[in-house]
N, C-alpha and C positions, 0 to 999 in steps of 0.2 A: 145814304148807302142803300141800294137796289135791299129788299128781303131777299128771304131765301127761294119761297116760290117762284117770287118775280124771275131769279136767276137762272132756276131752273126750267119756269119757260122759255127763256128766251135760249137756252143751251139745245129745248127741246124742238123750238122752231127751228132754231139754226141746222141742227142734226137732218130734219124734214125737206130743209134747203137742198141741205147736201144729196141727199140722198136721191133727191130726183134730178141734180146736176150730173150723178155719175149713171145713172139708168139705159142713156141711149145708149153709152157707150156700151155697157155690158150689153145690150138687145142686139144690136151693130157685131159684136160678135160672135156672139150664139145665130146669127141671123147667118153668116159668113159659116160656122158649124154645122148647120141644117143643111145649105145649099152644098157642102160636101159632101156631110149626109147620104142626101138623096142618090150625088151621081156614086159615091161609091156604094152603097146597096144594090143600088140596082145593076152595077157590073157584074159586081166579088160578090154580095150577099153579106159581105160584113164593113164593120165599120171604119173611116177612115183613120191615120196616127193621130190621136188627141196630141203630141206633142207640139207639131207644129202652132200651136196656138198658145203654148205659154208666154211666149214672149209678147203679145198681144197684150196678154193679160196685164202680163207685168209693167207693161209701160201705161194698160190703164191703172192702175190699183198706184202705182208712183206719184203720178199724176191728181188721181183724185186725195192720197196720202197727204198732197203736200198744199194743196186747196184745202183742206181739211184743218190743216197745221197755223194755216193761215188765218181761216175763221178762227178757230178758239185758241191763238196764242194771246196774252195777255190777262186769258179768262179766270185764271185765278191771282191775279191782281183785283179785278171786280169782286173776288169773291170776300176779299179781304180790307176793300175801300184803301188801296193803296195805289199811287200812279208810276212807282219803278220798283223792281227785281231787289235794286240796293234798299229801296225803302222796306220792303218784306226783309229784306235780313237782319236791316235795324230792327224791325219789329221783334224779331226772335232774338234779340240780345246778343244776335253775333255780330263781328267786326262787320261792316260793311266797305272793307277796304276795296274790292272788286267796283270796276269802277262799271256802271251798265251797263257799257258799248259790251263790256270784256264776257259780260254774263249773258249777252244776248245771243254775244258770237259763239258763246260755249253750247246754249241751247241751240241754235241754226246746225250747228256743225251735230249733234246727238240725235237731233230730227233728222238729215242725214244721212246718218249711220242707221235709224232705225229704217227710214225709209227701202233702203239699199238692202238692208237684213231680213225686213218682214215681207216685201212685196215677191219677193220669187218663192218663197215659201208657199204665201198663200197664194199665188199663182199656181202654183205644180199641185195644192189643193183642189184650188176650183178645177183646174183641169184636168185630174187625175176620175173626180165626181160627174165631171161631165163625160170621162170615156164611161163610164159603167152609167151615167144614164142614155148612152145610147145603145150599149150592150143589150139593158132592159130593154129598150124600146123593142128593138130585134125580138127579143124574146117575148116579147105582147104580143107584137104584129104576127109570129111564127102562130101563136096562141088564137090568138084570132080566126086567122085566115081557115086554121084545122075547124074550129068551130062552127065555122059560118060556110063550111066545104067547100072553101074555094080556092083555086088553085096556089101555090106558095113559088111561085116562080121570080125573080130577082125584083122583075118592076113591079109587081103587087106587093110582093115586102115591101120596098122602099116607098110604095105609096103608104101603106097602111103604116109603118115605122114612124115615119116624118109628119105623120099628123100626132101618134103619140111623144115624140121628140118633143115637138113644140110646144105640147101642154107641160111637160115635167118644166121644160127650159123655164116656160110663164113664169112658174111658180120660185124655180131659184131667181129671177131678177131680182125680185124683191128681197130673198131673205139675203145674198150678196151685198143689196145696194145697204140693208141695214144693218148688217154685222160688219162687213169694214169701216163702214161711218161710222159708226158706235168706239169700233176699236179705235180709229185712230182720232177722234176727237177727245176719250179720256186717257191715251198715250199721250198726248199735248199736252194734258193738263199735269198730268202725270211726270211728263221731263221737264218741264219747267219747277213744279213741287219741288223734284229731287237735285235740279240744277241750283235752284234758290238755297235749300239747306243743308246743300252740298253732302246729299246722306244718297249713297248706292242703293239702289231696290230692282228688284230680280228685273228682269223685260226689259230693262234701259240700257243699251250701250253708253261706253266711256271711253272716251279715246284713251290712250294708253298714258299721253304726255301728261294727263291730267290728276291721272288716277291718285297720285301720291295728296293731291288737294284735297280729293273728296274722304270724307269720312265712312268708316266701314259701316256696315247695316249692320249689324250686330257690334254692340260694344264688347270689352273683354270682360271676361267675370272677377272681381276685385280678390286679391286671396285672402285669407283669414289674420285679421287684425291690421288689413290697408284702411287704411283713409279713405272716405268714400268723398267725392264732391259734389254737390247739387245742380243734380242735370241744369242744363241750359234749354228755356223753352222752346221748342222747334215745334216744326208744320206738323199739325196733327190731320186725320182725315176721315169723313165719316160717309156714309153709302145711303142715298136718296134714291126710293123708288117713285113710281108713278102714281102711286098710290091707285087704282084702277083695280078692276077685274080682270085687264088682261096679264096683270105682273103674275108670272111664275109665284108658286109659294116660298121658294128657298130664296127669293132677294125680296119679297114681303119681309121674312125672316133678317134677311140681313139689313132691310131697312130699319127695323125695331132696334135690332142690336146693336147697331153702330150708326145710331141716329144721329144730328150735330151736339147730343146730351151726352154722350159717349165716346167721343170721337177717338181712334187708335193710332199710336204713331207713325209716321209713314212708310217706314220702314219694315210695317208688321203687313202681316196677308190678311185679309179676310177671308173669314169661315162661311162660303157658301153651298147648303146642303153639305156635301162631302166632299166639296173642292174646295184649293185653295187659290186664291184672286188676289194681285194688288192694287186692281181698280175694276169695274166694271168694263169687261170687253178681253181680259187676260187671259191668254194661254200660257202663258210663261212658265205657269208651276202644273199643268198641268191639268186645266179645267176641258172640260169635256165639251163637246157642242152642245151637248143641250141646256148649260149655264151662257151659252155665249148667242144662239144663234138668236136674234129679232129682242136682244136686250136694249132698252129705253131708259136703264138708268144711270145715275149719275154721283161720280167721287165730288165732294164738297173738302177744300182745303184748309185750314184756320189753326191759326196760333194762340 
């Protein structure tokens, strides 16, 4: 059985993969953004509808979601030295009645759903950030030109603009190409967990037909003087950082706390800084960018 390091390298190459597989496309269209840019500056003086390019987005962010889903479906199976889905549920002491085909179709079908759910979101994201940094740009180059006393006439904006455009753009490729690869490789790991031990947890859609299968994320609280019975051991999950200088201190934090010595059940958030996560890359409950953007680490699943 691969260690834990070893895994986590190889989750981290692969993530490195991705990340410069989905690159041009995001350059390709911010490149296609600049080039409107410019002609509409220097007509109008202001900037063109950012909307037009959501849908861009969205069929890249679909696209690289679903290559993404590809690479690391199966990965916490490795994580657990298991070779099927049925065999993790034997592992956990539940029935393994589902036969694989029926658990793989269930996860295919929730990747899916999350694909279709998360990508125009974070579409009308990226593209909402990228109208206000061309607004800024505008407002630099306005900045500029009074500075340096030269005249502010449509085509000197739009030159002076479009060179500022292009440095802000530089800089989001990268935090883009590393925040949706982040997300949707520990959402894979993440719907397969919850597909496996058949336990709901927030960010996962569930088709409806199903929903009666899966078991609720919170159990009911037993009343006074019921029976209690002896949970059944299910996916636990704990929070691997980089261990490096460049980790954030609040997922340093959550590396210690919910290390593989600790692990929490899958169905619970982690407590990062003052958000709550149920895997590294979550917005679901309401984690902020700055727990999400250029994060490198990694949910570890085990029973």
């Amino acid at each position: 059985m691969p260690s834990r390091k070893e895994i986590l390298t190889r989750e981290v190459a692969e993530k490195l993969r991705l990340e410069a597989l989905v690159k041009p496309g995001i350059r390709k269209i911010f490149a296609r953004v600049v080039d409107d840019f410019r002609i509409a500056v220097a007509r109008t003086g202001q900037p063109q509808e950012i909307a037009r390019y959501r849908k861009s987005f969205e069929s890249l962010l679909e696209d690289h979601y679903r290559r993404v889903q590809k690479s690391f479906s199966g990965m916490i199976l490795l994580q657990n030295n298991v070779q099927t889905y049925s065999a993790l549920r034997a592992e956990q002491n539940k029935q393994a009645e589902d036969e694989e085909s029926n658990i793989k179709e269930l996860i295919a079908v929730i990747f899916l759903l999350w694909d279709e759910q998360h990508a125009p979101v974070q579409a009308d994201i990226i593209a909402r950030t990228t109208g206000r940094d061309m607004e800024d740009a505008i407002s630099e180059a306005r900045q500029a030109l009074r500075e340096q006393d030269k005249p502010a006439d449509n085509r000197s904006l739009a030159a002076t603009a479009v060179a500022i455009l292009k440095r802000i753009l530089r800089g989001r490729v990268d935090l883009i190409a590393v925040t949706e690869t982040q997300t949707a490789a520990e959402t894979t790991k993440a719907i397969e967990a919850s597909t496996a031990a058949r336990v709901l947890i927030p960010g996962i859609p569930v088709p409806r037909d199903i929903v009666p299968l899966v078991e609720p994320a919170i159990a009911p609280t037993p009343g006074p003087g019921a029976r209690t019975t002896p949970q059944v051991q299910t996916l636990k999950k704990s929070w691997l950082d980089m261990r490096d200088k460049r980790v954030r201190a609040t997922h340093v934090d959550a590396g210690r706390r919910y290390s593989p010595a600790s692990p929490i059940p899958l169905n619970e958030a982690f407590i990062v800084g003052s958000s709550r996560m149920m895997q590294p890359g979550d917005t679901s409950l309401g984690a902020p960018i700055r727990e999400i953007a250029h994060c490198r680490c990694s949910a570890m699943y085990s029973f």
